[in-house]
C-alpha positions as CSV (number, residue, x, y, z in Angstrom):
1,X,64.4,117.5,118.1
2,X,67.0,119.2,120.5
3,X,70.6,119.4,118.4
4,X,73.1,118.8,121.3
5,X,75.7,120.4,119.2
6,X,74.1,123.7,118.8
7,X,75.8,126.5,121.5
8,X,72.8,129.0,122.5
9,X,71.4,130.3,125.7
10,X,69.4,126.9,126.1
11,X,72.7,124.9,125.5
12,X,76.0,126.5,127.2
13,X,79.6,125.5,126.8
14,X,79.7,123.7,129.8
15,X,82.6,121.9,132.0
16,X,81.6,118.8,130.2
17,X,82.2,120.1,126.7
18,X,85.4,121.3,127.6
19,X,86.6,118.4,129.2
20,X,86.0,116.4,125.8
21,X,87.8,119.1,123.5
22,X,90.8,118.7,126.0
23,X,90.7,115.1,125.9
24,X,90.1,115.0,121.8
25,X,93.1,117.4,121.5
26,X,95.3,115.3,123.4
27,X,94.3,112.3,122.6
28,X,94.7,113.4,119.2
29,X,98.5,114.5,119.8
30,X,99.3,111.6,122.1
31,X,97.8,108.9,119.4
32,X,99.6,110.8,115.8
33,X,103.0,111.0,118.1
34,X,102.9,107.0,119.2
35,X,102.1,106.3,115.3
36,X,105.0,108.1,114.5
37,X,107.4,107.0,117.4
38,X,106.2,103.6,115.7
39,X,107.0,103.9,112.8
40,X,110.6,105.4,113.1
41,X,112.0,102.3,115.3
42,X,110.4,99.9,113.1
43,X,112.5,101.3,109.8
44,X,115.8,103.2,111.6
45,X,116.7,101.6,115.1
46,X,119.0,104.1,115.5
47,X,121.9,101.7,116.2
48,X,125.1,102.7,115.4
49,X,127.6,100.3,117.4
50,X,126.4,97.4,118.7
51,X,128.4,98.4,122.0
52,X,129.3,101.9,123.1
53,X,131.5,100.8,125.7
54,X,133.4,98.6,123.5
55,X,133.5,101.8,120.9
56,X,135.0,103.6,123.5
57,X,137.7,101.7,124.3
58,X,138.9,101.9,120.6
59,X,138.3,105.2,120.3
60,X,141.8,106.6,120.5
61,X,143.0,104.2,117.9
62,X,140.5,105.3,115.6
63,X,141.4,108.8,115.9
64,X,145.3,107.5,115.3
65,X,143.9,105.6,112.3
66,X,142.0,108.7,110.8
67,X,145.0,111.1,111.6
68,X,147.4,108.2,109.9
69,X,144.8,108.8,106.9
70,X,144.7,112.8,106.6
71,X,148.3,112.6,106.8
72,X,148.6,110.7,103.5
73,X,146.5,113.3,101.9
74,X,144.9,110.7,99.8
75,X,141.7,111.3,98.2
76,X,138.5,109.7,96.8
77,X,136.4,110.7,94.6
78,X,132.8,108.5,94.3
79,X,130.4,108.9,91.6
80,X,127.3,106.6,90.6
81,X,126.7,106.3,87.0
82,X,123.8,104.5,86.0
83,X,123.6,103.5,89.8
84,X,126.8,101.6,89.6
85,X,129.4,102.5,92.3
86,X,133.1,104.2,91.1
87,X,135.8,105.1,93.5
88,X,138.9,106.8,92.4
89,X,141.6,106.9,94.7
90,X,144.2,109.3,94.4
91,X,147.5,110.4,96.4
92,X,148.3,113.7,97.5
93,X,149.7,114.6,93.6
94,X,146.5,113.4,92.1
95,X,148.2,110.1,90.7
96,X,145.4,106.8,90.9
97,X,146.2,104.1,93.4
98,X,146.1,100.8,92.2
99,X,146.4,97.4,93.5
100,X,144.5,98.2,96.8
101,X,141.0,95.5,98.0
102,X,138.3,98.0,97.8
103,X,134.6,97.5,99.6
104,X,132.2,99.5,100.4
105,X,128.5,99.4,102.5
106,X,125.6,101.0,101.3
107,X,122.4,101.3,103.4
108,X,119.7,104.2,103.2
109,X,119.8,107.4,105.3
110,X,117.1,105.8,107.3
111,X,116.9,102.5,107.4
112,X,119.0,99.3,107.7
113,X,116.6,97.0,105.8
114,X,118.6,97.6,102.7
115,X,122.1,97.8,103.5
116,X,124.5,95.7,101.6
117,X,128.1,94.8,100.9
118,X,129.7,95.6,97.9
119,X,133.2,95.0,96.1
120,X,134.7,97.3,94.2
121,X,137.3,95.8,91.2
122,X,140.3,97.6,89.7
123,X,138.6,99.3,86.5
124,X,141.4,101.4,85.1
125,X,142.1,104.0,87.2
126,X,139.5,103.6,89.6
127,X,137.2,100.5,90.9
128,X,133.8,99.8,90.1
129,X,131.1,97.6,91.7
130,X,129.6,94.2,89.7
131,X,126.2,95.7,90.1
132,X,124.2,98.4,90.2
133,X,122.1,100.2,93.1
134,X,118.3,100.9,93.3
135,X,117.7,105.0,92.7
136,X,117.7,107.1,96.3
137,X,119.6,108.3,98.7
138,X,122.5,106.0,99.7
139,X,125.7,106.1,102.3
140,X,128.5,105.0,100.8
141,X,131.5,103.9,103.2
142,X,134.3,103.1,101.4
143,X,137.3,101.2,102.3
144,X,140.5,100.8,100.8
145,X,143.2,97.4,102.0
146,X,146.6,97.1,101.5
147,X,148.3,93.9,102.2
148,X,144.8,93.5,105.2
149,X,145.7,96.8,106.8
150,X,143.1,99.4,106.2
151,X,145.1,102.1,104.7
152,X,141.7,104.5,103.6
153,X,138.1,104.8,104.8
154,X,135.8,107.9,104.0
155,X,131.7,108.1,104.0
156,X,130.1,109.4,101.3
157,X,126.6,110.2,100.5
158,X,125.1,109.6,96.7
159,X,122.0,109.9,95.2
160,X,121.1,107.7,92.7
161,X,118.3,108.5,90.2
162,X,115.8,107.1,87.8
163,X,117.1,108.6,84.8
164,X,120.6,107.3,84.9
């Protein structure tokens, strides 16, 4: 029995052969990157505004708003403890700021399917969330009220493990 896979004098690598190593290599490439192009869209869909334009047109206020912020030289400070979300808030002399409506919205690094809304309460000198957040990676944003004006926002990013 004649083995067609066997290269000899009988059996050259012929036009045909390399047609179908071409076509297996890129089909190969072509079929891993669709899988993959796939996959991303269905957990990230890379939305970040809903409306660029509409971004745009508030983008110099924004900048106003984050300048307004720096200028205060507030700071916070977030740390998970036994994935449970704590903010401290503190003026430009390190003194805590209370009385402020504090949220924040977590969501994975790559993927909306999880993102939530959380409120932070007044815990001393800080606030602390009512419940507690699966272990990963996480991006907190943070936002501080006074009175309904915003009068702090910052991103953070935590990592909550299995341990805590």
């Amino acid at each position: 029995m004649r083995n067609p896979f066997r290269l000899d004098d009988a059996n050259p690598f012929t036009g045909r052969h390399m047609l179908a190593v071409v076509f297996a290599f890129f089909g190969t490439v072509i079929a891993v990157n669709l899988v993959m192009a796939f996959l991303a869209t269905g957990t990230f869909p890379g939305l970040v505004v809903r409306n660029s334009y509409v971004a745009s047109q508030n983008y110099n206020a924004r900048l106003a708003e984050t300048r307004a912020h720096e200028a205060r030289g507030w700071r916070m400070t977030l740390a998970s403890v036994a994935g449970v979300l704590e903010a401290r808030i503190a003026d430009r002399d390190g003194a805590p700021l209370r009385g402020l409506a504090v949220t924040a919205t977590a969501g994975r690094p790559s993927t909306t399917a999880e993102d939530r809304a959380i409120a932070l309460v007044a815990d001393g000198d800080g606030y602390r969330a009512a419940e507690a957040l699966p272990p990963g990676q996480w991006v907190v944003a943070v936002e501080a009220r006074a009175d309904g004006d915003l009068v702090h926002a910052e991103r953070a990013r935590i990592h909550v493990s299995r341990e805590e």
